[in-house]
C-alpha positions in Angstrom: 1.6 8.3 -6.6 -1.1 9.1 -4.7 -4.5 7.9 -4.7 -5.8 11.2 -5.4 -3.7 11.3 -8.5 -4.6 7.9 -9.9 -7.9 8.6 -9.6 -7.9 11.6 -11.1 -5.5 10.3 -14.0 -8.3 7.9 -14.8 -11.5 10.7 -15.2 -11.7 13.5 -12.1 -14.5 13.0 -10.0 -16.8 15.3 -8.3 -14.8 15.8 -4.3 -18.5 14.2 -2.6 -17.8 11.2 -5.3 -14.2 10.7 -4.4 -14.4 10.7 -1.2 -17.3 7.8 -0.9 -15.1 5.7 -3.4 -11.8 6.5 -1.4 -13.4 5.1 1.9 -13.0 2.0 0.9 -9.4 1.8 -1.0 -6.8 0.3 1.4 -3.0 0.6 1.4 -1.5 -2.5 1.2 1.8 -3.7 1.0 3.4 -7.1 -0.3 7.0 -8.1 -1.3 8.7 -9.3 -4.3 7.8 -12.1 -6.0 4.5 -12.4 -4.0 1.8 -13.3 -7.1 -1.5 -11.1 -6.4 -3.2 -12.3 -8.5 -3.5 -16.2 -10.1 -4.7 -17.9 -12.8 -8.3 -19.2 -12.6 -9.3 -17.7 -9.7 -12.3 -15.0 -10.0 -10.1 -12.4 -8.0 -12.0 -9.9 -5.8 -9.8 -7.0 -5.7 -8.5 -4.0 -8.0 -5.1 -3.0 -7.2 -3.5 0.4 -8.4 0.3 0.7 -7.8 1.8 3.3 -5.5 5.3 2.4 -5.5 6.6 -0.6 -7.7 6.5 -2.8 -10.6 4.7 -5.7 -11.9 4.2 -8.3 -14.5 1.2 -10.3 -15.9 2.4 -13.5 -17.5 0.4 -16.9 -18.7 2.1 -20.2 -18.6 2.5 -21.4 -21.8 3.4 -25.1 -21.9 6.9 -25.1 -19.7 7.1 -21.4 -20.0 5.9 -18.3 -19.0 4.6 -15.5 -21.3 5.3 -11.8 -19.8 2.2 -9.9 -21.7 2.0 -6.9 -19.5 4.0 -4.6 -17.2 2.8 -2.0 -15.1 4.7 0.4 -13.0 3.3 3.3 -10.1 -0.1 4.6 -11.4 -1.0 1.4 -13.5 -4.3 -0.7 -12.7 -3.6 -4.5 -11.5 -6.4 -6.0 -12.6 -7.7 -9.1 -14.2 -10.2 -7.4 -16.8 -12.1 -11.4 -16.9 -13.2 -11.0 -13.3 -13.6 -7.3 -13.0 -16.1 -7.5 -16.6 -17.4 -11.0 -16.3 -17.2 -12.3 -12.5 -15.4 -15.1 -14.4 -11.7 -16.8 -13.7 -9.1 -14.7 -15.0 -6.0 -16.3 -17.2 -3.1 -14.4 -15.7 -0.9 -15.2 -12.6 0.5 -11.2 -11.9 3.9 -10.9 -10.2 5.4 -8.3 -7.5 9.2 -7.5 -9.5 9.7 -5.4 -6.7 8.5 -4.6 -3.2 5.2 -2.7 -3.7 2.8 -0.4 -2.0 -1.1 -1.0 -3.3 -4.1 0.2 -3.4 -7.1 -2.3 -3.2 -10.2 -2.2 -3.7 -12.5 -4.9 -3.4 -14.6 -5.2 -6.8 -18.1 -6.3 -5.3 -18.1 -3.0 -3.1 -17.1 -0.6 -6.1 -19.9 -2.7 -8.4 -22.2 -1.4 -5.1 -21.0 2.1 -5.8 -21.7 2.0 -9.5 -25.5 1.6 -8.6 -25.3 4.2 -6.3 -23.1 7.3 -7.7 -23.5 7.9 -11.5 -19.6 9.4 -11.5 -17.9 6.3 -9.5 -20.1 4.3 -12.5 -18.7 6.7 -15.2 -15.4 6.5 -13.4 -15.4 2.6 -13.7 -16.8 2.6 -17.4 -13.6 4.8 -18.3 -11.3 2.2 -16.3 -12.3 -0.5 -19.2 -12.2 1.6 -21.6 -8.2 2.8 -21.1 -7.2 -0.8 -20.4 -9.2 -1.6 -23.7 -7.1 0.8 -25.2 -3.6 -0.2 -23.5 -4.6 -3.7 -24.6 -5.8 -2.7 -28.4 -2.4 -1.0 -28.4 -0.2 -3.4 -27.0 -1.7 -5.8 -30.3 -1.2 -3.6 -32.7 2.4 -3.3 -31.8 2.8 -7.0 -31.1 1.1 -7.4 -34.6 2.9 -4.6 -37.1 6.2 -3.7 -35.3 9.3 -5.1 -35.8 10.9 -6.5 -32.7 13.7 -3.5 -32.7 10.7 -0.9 -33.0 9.1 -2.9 -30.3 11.9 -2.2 -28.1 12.5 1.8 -29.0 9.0 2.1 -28.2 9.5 0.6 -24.4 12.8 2.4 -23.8 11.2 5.9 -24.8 7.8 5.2 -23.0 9.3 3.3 -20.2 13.2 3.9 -20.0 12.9 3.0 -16.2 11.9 -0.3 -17.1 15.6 -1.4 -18.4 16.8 -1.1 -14.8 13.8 -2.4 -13.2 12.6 -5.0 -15.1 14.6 -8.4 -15.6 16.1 -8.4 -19.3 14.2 -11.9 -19.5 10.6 -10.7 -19.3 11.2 -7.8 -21.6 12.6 -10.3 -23.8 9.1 -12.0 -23.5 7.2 -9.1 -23.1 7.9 -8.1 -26.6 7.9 -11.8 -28.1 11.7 -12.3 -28.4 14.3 -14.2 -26.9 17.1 -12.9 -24.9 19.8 -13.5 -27.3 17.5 -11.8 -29.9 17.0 -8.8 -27.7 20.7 -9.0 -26.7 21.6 -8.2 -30.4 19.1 -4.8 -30.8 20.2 -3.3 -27.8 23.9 -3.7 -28.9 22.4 -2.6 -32.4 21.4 0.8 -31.1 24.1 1.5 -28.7 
């Protein structure tokens, strides 16, 4: 995707507007399995995903909890620092090699005190990963694990072949075996 497009997808700004906030996005690239970003660190970029996919997890005791996956067009971002200048919880994980956009937080806080639309773009930021995150709950909290599952094969079929079967195991709060047995179930 393009920045253009993710910016867009997130509320259109006026062309003077984008193309102050686009001067200071950078394409970056890392490979897979680099983590970009960790656990209690107050992290200092936004990142939004050209090409790839990635997981948010928090250790849990031995384990690891897989709470989020994004693919091209998604925000990396840990919502703690971005909100609160505070340490974020999650470690977020490259699954594949990715192309990024970054952009470093204290410079687009700068542009929200100097561009009314960059501010209104950031407000709507939160508010859809509010939303992703009030969503994700609400599943977590009233659908059964097999609804779960239809859910992420018809919103994110891509995400079977993508993503190992042992974070989408986690991602919906199952274990492998358990998520061995619905996707024999449904076949």
């Amino acid at each position: 995707m393009t920045i253009d497009q993710i910016l867009d997808n997130l509320y259109p700004l006026p062309e003077v507007s984008r193309q102050i906030l686009k001067k200071y996005i950078v394409e970056v690239s890392f490979p897979k399995g680099h983590i970009l970003l960790r656990a209690d660190r107050i992290e200092k970029s936004i990142y939004f995903i050209k090409q790839g996919i990635v997981r948010a997890y928090a250790q849990t005791g031995d384990s690891e909890t897989t709470f989020w996956i994004g693919k091209e067009g998604s925000a990396v971002i840990s919502m703690k620092s971005y909100v609160s200048n505070q340490k974020g919880y999650e470690d977020i994980e490259l699954l594949e090699n990715c192309l990024l956009y970054e952009l470093d937080s204290k410079k687009l806080q700068m542009l929200f005190d100097q561009d009314i639309h960059i501010a209104n773009w950031g407000r709507k930021l939160a508010e859809q990963e509010l939303v992703k995150t009030e969503e994700r709950l609400i599943s977590q909290q009233f659908l059964t694990a097999t609804e779960r599952y239809k859910e992420l094969i018809t919103n994110n079929p891509d995400f079977i072949q993508r993503v190992p079967l042992g974070y989408i195991a986690s991602y919906l709060g199952i274990t492998q075996v358990s998520l061995s047995r619905i996707r024999a179930s449904i076949r």
